[in-house]
C-alpha positions as CSV (number, residue, x, y, z in Angstrom):
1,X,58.9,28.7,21.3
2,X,56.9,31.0,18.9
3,X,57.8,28.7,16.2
4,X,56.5,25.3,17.6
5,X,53.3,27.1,18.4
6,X,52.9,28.2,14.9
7,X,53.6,24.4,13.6
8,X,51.1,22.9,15.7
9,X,48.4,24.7,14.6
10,X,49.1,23.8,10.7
11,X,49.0,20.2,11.7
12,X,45.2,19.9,11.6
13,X,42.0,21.2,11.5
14,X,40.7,21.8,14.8
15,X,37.4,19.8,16.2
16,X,35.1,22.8,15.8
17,X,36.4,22.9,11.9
18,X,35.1,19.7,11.6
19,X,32.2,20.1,13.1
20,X,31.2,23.1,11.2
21,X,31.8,20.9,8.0
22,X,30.0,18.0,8.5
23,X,26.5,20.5,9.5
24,X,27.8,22.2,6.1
25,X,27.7,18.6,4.3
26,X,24.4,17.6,5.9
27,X,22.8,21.1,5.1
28,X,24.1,20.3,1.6
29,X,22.7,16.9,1.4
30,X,19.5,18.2,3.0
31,X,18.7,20.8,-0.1
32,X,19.7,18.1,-2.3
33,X,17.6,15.2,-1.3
34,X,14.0,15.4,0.6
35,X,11.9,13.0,2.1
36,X,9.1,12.1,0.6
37,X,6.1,9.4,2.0
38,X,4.8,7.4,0.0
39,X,1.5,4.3,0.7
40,X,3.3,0.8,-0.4
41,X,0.8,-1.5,-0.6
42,X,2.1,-5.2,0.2
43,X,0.7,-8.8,0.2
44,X,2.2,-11.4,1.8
45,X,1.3,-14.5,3.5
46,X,-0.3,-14.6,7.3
47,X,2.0,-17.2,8.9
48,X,5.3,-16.7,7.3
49,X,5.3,-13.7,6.6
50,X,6.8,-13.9,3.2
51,X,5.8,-11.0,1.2
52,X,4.4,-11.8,-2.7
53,X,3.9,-8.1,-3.6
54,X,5.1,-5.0,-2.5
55,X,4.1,-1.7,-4.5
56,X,3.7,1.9,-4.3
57,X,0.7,3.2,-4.6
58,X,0.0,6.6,-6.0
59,X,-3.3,8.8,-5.2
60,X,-6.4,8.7,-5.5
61,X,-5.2,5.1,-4.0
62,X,-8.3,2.7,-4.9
63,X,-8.1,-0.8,-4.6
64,X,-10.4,-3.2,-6.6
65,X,-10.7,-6.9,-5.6
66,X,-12.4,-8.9,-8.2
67,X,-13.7,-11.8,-7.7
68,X,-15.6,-15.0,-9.2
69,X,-17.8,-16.3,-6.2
70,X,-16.4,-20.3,-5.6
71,X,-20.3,-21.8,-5.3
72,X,-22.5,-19.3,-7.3
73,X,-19.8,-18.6,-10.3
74,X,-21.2,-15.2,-10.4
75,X,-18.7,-12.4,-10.7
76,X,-18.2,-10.3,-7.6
77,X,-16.0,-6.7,-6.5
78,X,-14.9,-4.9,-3.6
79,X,-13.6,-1.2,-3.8
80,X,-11.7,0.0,-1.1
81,X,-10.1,3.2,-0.8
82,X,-7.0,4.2,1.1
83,X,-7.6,6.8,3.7
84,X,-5.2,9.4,5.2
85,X,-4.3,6.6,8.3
86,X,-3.2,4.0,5.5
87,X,-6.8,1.8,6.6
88,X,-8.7,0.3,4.0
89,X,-12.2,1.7,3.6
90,X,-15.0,-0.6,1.5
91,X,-16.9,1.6,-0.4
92,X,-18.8,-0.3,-3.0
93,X,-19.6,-3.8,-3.7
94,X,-21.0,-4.9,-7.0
95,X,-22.6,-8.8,-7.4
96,X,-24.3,-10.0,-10.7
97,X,-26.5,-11.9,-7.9
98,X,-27.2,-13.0,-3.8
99,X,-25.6,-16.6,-3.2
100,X,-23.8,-17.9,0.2
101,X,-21.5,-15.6,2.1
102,X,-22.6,-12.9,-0.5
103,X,-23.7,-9.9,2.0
104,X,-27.3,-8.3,1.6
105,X,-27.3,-5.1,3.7
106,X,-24.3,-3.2,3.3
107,X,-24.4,0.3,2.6
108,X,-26.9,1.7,-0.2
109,X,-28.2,-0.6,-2.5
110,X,-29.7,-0.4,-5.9
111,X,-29.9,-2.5,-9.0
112,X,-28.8,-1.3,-12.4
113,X,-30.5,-2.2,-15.8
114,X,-28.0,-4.8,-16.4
115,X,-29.1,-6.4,-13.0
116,X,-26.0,-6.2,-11.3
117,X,-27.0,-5.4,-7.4
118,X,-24.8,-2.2,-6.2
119,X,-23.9,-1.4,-2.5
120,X,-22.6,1.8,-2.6
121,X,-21.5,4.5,0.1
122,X,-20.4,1.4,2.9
123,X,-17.6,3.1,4.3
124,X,-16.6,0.1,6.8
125,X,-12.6,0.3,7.6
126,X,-10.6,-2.5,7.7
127,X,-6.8,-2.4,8.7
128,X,-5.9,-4.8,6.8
129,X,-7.6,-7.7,3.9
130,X,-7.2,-11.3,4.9
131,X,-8.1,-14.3,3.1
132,X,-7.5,-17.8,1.6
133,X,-6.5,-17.0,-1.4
134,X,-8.2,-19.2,-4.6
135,X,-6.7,-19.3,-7.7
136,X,-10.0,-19.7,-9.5
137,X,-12.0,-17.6,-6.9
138,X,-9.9,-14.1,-7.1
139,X,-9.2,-13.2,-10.6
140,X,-7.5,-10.0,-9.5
141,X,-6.4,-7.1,-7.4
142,X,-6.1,-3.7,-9.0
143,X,-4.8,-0.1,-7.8
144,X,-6.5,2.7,-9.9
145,X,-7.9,0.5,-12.2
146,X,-4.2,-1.2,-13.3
147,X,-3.9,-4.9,-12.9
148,X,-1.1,-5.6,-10.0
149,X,-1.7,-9.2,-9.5
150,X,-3.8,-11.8,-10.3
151,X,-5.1,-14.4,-8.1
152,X,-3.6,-17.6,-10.0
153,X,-0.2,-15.7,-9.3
154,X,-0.1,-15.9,-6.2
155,X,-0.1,-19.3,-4.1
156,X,-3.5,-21.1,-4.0
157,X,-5.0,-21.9,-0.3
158,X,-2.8,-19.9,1.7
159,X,-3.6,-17.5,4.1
160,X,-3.1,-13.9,2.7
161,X,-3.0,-10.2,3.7
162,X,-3.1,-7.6,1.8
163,X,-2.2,-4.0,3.7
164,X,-0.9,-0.7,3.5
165,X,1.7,1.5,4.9
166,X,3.6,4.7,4.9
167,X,7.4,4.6,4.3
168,X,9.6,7.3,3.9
169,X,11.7,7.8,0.4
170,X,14.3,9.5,-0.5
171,X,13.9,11.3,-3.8
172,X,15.9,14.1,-5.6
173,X,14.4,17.6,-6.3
């Protein structure tokens, strides 16, 4: 009887064996990898859904819309910032001129020798950017001063949104 006792017990490893090597293996894995977050910025169209751009952003996370107004042909920007709850916050808006729709109280405003009229210190948050998208009207979005898409690249009179989240990435140490 001694004997079959003894042969049962080489046959496999127990549960608990198992057990203590998978919380070895994810201990491992933990030291290996680590999660990071990380702002991906993504534009994509209102009713479908279909997403046209889709980027990580890296700090200090400004976004730059630049702009040729549609009636006035004046050039316009927006710079937005990206705050610690992934909202969009306007802080300055630059105009070579006042024209339709063109705003006229937001924020600080001054005029620079070149006359370009500059609203600074706005802070108004937006959770997202929506708009019709023009291929002649937006020449381009940037992030940090680095082109990452022009408006004639993406589709012209659609209804666009441009927001920001956090995901979480894997990376290794």
């Amino acid at each position: 009887m001694r004997g079959d006792k003894k042969e049962k017990k080489r046959r496999g490893a127990s549960p608990f064996k198992l057990f203590i090597v998978f919380i070895v293996l994810i201990f491992v894995l933990l030291l290996i990898l680590k999660p990071v977050y990380v702002k991906v910025l993504t534009i994509k169209n209102q009713k479908t859904g279909e997403i046209y751009l889709s980027e990580i952003v890296e700090f200090p996370y400004r976004i730059t819309y630049g702009w040729i107004h549609s009636f006035e042909h004046i050039p316009w920007t927006e710079d937005y910032i990206i705050n610690d709850a992934n909202k969009l916050l306007l802080k300055r808006i630059t105009v070579a001129g006042f024209g339709a729709g063109i705003p006229n109280n937001k924020g600080v405003v001054t005029i620079d020798d070149n006359g370009i009229i500059i609203m600074d210190r706005i802070n108004e948050e937006f959770s997202s950017i929506v708009w019709i998208n023009s291929k002649s009207a937006l020449e381009y979005i940037s992030v940090n001063d680095e082109v990452m898409v022009r408006g004639s690249e993406l589709p012209h009179h659609e209804f666009l949104e441009l927001n920001v989240k956090e995901r979480v990435k894997l990376w290794m140490k």
